[in-house]
Each structure stands twice: as C-alpha cells, then as structure tokens.
C-alpha positions as CSV (number, residue, x, y, z in Angstrom):
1,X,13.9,-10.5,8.0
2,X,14.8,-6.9,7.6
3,X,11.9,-6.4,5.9
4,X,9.7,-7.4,9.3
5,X,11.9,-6.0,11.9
6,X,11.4,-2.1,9.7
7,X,7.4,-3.3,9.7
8,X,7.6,-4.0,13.0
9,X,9.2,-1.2,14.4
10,X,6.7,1.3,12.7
11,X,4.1,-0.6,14.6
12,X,6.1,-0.3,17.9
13,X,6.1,3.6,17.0
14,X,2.5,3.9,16.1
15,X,1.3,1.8,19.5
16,X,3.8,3.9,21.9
17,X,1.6,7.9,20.3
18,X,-1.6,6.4,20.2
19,X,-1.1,5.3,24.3
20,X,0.0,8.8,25.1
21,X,-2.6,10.5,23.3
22,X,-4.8,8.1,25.5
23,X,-3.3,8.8,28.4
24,X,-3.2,13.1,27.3
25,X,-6.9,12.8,26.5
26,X,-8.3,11.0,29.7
27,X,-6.2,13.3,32.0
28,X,-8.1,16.4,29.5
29,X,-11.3,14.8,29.8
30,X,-11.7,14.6,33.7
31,X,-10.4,18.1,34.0
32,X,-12.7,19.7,31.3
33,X,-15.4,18.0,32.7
34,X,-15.0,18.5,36.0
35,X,-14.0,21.7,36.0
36,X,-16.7,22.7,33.7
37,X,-19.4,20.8,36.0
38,X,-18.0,22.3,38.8
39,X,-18.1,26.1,37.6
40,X,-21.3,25.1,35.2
41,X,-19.6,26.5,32.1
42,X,-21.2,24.8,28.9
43,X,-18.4,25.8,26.5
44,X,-16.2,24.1,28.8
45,X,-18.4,21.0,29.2
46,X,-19.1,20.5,25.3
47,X,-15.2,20.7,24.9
48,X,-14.9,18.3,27.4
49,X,-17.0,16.2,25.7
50,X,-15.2,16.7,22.1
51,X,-12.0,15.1,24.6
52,X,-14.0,12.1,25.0
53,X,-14.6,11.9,21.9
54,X,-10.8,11.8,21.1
55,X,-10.6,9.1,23.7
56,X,-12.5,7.5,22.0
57,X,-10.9,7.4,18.8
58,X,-7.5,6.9,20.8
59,X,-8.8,3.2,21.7
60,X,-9.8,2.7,18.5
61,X,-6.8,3.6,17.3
62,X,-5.5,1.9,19.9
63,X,-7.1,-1.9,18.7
64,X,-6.8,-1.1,14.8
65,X,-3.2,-0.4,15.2
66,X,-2.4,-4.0,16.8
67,X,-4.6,-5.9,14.3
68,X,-3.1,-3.7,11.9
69,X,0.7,-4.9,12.7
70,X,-0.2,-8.7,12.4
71,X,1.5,-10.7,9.5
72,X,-0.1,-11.9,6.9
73,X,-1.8,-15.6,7.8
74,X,-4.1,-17.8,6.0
75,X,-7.5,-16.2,5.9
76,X,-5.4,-12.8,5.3
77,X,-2.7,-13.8,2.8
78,X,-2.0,-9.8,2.5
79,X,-1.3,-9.4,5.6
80,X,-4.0,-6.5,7.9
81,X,-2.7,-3.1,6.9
82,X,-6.2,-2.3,5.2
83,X,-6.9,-2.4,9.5
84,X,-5.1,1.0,9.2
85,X,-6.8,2.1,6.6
86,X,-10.0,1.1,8.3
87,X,-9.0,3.2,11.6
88,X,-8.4,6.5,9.5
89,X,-11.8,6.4,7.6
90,X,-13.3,6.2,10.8
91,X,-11.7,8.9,12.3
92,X,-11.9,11.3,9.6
93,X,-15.6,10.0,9.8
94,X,-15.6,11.7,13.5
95,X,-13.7,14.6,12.6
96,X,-16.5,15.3,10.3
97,X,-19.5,14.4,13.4
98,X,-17.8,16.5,15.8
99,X,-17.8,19.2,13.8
100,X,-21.2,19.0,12.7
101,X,-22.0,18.9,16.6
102,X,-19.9,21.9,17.7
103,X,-21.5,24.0,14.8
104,X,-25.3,22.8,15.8
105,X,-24.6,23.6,19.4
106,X,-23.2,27.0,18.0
107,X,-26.2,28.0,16.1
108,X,-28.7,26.7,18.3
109,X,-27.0,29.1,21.1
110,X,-27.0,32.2,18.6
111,X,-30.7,31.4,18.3
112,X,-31.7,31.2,21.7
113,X,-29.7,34.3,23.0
114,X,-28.8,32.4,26.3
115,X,-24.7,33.3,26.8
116,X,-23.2,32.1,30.0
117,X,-21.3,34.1,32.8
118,X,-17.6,33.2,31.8
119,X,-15.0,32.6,35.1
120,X,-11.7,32.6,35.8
121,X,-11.2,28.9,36.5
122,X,-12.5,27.7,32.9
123,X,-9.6,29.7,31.5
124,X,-6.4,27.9,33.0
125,X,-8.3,24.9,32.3
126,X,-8.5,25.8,28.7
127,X,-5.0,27.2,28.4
128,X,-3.8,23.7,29.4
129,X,-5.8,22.0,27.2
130,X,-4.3,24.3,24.5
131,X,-1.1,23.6,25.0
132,X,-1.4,20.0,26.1
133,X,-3.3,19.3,22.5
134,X,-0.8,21.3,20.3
135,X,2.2,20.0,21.7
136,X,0.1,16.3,21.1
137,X,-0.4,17.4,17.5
138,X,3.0,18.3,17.0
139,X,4.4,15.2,18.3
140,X,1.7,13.1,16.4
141,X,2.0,14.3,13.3
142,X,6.0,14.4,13.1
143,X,5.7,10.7,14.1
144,X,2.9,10.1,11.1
145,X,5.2,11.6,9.1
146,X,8.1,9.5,10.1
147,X,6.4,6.1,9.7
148,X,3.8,7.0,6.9
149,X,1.1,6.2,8.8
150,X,-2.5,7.8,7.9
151,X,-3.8,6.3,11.1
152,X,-1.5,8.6,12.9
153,X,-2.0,11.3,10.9
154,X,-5.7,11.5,11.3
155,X,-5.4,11.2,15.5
156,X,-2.7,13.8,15.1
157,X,-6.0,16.4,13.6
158,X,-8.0,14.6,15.9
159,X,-6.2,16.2,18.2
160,X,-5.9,19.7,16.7
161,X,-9.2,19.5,16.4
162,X,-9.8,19.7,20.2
163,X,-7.0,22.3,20.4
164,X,-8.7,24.5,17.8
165,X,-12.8,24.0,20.0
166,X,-10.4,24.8,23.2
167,X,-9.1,28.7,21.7
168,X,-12.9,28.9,20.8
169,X,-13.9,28.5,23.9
170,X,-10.9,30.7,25.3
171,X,-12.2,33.6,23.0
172,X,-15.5,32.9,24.1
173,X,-14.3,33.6,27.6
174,X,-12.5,36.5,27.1
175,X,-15.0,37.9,24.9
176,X,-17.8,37.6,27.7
177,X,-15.7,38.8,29.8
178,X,-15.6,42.1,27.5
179,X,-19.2,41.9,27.4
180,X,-19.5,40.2,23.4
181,X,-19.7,36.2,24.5
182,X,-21.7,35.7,21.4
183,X,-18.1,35.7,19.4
184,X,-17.1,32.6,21.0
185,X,-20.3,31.0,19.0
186,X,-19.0,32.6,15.5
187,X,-15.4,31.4,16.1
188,X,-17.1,28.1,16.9
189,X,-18.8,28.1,13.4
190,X,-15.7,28.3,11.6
191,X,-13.4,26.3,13.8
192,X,-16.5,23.7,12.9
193,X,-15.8,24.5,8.8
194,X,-12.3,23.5,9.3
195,X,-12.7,20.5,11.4
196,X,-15.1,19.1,8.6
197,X,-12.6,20.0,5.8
198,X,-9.8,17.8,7.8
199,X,-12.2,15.0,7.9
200,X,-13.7,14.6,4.6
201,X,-10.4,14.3,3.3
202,X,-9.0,12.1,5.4
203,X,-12.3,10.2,5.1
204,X,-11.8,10.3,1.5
205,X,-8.6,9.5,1.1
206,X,-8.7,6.4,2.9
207,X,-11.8,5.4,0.8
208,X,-10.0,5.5,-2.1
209,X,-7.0,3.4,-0.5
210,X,-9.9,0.7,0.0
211,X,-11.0,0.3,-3.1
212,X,-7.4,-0.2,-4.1
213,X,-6.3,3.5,-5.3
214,X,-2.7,3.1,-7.3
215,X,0.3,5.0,-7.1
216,X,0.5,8.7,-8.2
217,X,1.9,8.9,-11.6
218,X,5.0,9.8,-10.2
219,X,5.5,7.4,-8.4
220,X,4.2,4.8,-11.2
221,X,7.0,6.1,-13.6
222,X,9.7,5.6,-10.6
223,X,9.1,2.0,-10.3
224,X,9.2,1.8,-14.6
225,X,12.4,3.6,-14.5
226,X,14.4,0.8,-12.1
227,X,12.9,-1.9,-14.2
228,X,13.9,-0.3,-16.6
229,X,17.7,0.1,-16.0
230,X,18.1,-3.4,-15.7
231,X,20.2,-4.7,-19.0
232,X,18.1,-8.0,-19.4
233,X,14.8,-6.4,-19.3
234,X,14.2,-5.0,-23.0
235,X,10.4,-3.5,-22.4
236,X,8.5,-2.9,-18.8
237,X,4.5,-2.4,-19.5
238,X,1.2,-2.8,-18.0
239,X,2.1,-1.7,-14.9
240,X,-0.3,-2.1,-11.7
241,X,-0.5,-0.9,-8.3
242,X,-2.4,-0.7,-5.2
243,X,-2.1,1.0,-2.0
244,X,-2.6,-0.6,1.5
245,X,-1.7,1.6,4.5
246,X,1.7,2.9,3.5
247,X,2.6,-0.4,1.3
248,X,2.1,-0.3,-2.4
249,X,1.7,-3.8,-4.2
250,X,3.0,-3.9,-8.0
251,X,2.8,-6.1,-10.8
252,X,4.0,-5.4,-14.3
253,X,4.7,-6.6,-17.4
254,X,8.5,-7.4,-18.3
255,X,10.3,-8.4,-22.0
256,X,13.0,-10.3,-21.6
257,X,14.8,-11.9,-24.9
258,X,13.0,-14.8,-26.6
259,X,15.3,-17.6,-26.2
260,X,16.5,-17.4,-23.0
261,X,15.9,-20.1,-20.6
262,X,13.8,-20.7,-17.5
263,X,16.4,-20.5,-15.0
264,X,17.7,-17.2,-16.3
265,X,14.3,-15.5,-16.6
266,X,13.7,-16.6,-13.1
267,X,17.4,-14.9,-11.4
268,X,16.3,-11.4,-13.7
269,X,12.8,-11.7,-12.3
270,X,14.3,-12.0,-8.7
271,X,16.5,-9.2,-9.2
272,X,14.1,-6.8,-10.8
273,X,11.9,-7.4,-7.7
274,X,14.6,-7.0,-5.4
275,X,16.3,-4.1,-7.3
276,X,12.6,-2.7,-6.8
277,X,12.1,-3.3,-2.8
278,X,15.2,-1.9,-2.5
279,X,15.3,1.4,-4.1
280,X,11.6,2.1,-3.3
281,X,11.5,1.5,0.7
282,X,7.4,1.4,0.0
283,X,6.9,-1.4,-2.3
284,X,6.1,-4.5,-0.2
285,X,5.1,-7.1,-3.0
286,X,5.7,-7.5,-6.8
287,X,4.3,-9.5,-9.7
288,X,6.6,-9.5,-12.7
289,X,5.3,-11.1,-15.8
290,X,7.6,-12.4,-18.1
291,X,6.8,-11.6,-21.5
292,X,8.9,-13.3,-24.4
293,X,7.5,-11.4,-27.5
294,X,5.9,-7.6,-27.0
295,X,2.3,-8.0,-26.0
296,X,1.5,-5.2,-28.2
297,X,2.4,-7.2,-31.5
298,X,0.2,-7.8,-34.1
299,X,0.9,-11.4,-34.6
300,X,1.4,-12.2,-30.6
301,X,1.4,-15.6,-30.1
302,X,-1.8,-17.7,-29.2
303,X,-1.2,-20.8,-29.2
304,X,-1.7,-23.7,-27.0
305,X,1.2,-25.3,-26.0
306,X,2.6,-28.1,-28.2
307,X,5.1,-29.9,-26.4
308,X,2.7,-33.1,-26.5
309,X,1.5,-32.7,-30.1
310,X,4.8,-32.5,-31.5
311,X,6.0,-35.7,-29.9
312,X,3.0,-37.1,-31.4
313,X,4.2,-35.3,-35.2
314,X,7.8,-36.7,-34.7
315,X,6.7,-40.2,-33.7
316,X,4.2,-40.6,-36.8
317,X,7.1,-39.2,-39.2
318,X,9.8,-41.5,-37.9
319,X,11.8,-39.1,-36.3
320,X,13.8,-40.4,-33.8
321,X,13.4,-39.3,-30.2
322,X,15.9,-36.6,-29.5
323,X,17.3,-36.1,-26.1
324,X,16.1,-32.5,-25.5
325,X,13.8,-30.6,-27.3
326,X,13.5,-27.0,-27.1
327,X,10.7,-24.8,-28.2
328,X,10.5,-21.3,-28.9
329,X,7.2,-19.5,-30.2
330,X,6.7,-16.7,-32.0
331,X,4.4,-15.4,-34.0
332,X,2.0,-18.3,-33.6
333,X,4.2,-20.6,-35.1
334,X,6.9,-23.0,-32.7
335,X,10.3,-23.5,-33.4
336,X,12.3,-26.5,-32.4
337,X,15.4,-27.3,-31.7
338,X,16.1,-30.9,-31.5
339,X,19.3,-32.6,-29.6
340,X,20.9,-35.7,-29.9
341,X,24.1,-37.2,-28.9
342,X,24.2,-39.7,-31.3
343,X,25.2,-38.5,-34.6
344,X,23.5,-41.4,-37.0
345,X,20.1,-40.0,-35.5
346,X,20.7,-36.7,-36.0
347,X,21.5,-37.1,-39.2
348,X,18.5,-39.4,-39.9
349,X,16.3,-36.9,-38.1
350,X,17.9,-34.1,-40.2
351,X,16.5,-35.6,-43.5
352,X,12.8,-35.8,-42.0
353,X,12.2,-32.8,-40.5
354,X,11.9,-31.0,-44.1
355,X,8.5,-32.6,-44.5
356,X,7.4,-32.1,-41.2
357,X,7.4,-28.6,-41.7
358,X,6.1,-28.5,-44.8
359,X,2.9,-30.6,-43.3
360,X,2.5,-28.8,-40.5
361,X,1.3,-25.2,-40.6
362,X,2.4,-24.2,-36.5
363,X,5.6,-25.1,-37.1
364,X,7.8,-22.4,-38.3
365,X,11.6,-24.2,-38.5
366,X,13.2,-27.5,-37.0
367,X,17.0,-27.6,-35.9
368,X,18.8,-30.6,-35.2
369,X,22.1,-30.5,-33.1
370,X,24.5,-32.7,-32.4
371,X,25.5,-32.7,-28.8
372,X,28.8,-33.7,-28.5
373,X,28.9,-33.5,-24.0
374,X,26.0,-34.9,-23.0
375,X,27.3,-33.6,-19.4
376,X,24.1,-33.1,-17.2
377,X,23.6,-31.4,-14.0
378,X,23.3,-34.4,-12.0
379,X,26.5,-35.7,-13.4
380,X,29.5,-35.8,-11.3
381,X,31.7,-33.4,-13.5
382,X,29.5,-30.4,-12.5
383,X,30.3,-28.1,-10.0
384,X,28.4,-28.9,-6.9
385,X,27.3,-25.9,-4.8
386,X,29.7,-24.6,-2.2
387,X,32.3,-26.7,-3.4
C-alpha cells in the first residue's frame, strides 16, 4: 500500500507542473503573439510561436502523464510507465524540430538581408517571457529531480528552450536598436545548436529506456551487494534489469543450500525481495531464481524429474511405500531419503535399497529413516497460527 500511495503522489506532483506550465505558456503565447501582431515584429511572432509549441507539448504531457499513473491491469500487467517514457521521446523529438525551425528561419533571414525595425513594446514583452520561462525551468526541473521523472525533465528544457529563443530575440532588439540587428540571427544559430543538443539526448535516452536499457553498472553491483548480505543466500548471479520511467525491474539468480526445503527457500526469497525494495526506493519488481547447485558447474544437473519413476523403481523391487520421500539432485544423479514410521518396513526397505542403486545409474544414494513422531501439520499438537 505504501508502495502505491509514494507512486501515486509522484503522479499528483508531475500532473500539478505540467498544468502550470500550461497555464504559463498559454498566458506567453497570447501575449507574444499579440504583441508581436500588433507591433509586426517577426522575432517576436516566431517566439510566440516556439510558446505554442510548448503548449503543445504541455497537453501532451498533460495526457501521457495520467495514462502514465494508471496501475497495472490486464492488457498492461506492467503497469503504463513506458507512457512516460513515451511523452519524453516525443518532446526531446520537438526540442530537436524547433530548433531546426529557429535555425532555418535564422539563415534564411541572414540571406535575404531583410532586418526589422525593433520597438520598445517587444522588449517588456520579452523580458517577461524571460523571466516567466526561467523561473518555469527552475521550478520544473527541481520537481523532475525530486520525483525522477524524465517526462518532467524534458518539459522543464522545453521550457528553457523558449527562455533561451526569448534573450535571442532580446539581443536582437537591442542590437537593432544599436544599428547591428543581424546579431540577433547569429545568437539565434547557436541558441538553435543548443536546443538540438538537449533534444537528441533526451530523445535518445528515452529510446534506449524502450528497448529495455538496464541499470548502470553501479547501480547493477548495489542490488548484488544486498543480496548478497543475506546469510542464506551463498551465490547471487545472472543478474537482469530493465528500466521503465524511473522503475527498474530485476531478476537474478540466487544459491541457496541444497537441502533445504520449499517453505524455507520461499520466506529467504521473500525477504531478499523485500530487503531489495526496501533499500533501493527504485526497484519496483523482482524475479529471484532459486538455484540449488551453482549454475556454473560442470556436472549441473539435467535431469528430468523423477519423483514418478522412482515410485515405479521401488514398487518393481518390493520396497515398501514410505511415508515421505525426499529428493535431492545433484550432479545428475537423485538422492533419496525415504521415511517410515513403522520400523519392520524400514528395516525391510533398508535391505533392498542396495540393489536399487546398484541397478539404477541416476540414483546416487538411498536413506531410510525411521520416524519415530509422525506429528503432521494438520495434526492437533501443532501450533495453530495466532494461538
């Protein structure tokens, strides 16, 4: 439950920035554009446009974000945080378009010698747009920071992105006011490099998160390293992970000792996965595999199981039937351990076991006990639980 509640609250987090920079960016856009209609200033009008454009990503954002925070359900077992992922590809996929626009629109200007007359009136609105925008980056980001989110932190460039085009066309202004506006067109250029640089990677790095990127290597050896300092668990290998949104899934390889049984392998499982959840706030799911010979060994053991088939070998040699057998395998060979509580057929089975073995190649050794409680856990004398 804790588990959802943190999940959900990140979601709460990443809804509430991605409506203000909505609501920052349509107030932006209507005064870029009419204010650079109004005085005809096309530096003002493109960067108008480049705040639609944010808009436009906000509402993506926006829509990604909420299928994003929905739990995991039948056709989506995993849950929708790839949604997320989805979103930031997309915007970094933008970043990258708007800067190719601002950097055609920049050249094509330089070529054609046209610069326009700058006024007074584009300038406040820019300076508001400047300081609107950074103070929306600053916010943004610190809140992708705080809930790991890539979706915020590629709305949060988004956004410096129209802050940086805005001080372009600010030196722009004040250089035609000094009598150079084709400086606003170079500054343009390189604002343009930058923009595309913040998108490709963004773009990239959510690529790579889609076709299930792991953890870094540091992390990788953090997750080894809990497992690891468990007493139980003699050997942690083979070690997989995958990334979706700020969730990493894991499965490994654990060794536990041979002869253990199923019910005790099970509790260690649970607690290496929880021992894992816990000390690593990231790790969403695990998949332990329980290993009860090194997978690594020469001689690991193939073998079908044989529960069946050795019935079968202790009915055709007269053995009676005991009330528990136990098998252990190792090295392709199955060792047996068979219990009675009645001590004339454990000794009768004692005397025909030698040629069992002997006759049969997969088994390695028979051992016949004697069980003198034949206590069970549905009988009375055993504990019951909260009692």
């Amino acid at each position: 439950m804790a588990e959802t509640s943190d999940t959900q609250t990140r979601y709460r987090i990443i809804n509430r920035v991605n409506w203000l920079c909505t609501l920052v960016d349509t107030l932006l856009t209507i005064l870029k554009l009419g204010v650079g209609f109004a005085i005809r200033s096309p530096g003002l009008i493109a960067d108008g446009f480049h705040s639609l454009s944010d808009l436009a990503t906000d509402i993506l954002a926006l829509l990604l974000g909420n299928v994003a925070s929905q739990g995991p359900d039948q056709d989506h077992p995993y849950g929708h945080a790839r949604y997320e992922t989805v979103g930031t590809a997309v915007l970094g996929t933008v970043l990258i378009l708007v800067a190719g626009g601002i950097a055609i629109e920049s050249i094509q200007a330089l070529l054609s010698g046209h610069f326009p007359v700058p006024h007074w009136t584009a300038v406040i609105a820019v300076l508001i747009s400047i300081a609107s925008k950074e103070a929306l980056f600053q916010y943004t980001h610190r809140k992708a920071k705080e809930t790991n989110s890539a979706l915020l932190e590629a709305n949060a460039w988004h956004s410096r992105s129209d802050s940086l085009s805005s001080i372009v066309v600010l030196v722009g202004l004040i250089a035609g006011f000094a009598g150079w506006p084709w400086v606003e067109y170079i500054a343009a250029i390189g604002v343009a490099l930058l923009i595309a640089k913040m998108g490709a990677e963004l773009a990239w790095n959510a690529l790579q998160d889609l076709i299930d990127r792991g953890a870094s290597e540091e992390q990788t050896n953090a997750y080894m390293n809990t497992l690891n300092d468990i007493q139980d668990i003699i050997d942690v290998h083979n070690m997989r992970s995958r990334l979706m949104a700020n969730d990493v899934f894991l499965d490994a390889h654990i060794q536990l000792a041979p002869r253990i049984s199923v019910s005790e392998a099970h509790q260690i499982n649970d607690y290496a996965v929880s021992q894992l959840k816990k000390t690593h706030s990231e790790v969403k799911d695990v998949t332990l595999h329980i290993d009860f010979e090194a997978d690594q060994h020469q001689q690991k053991t193939q073998l079908m199981p044989k529960r069946h088939e050795l019935r079968q070998q202790l009915d055709t040699a007269s053995i009676p039937a005991p009330e528990r057998m136990d098998l252990h395998y190792h090295q392709d060979q199955v060792f047996v351990c068979l219990i009675y509580h009645s001590q004339n057929q454990a000794q009768l089975a004692s005397e025909r076991t030698a040629d069992l073995i002997e006759t049969v190649e997969w088994i390695g050794g028979v051992q016949v006990l004697l069980e003198i409680s034949n206590t069970t856990p549905l009988d009375n004398n055993q504990k019951k639980a909260g009692h």
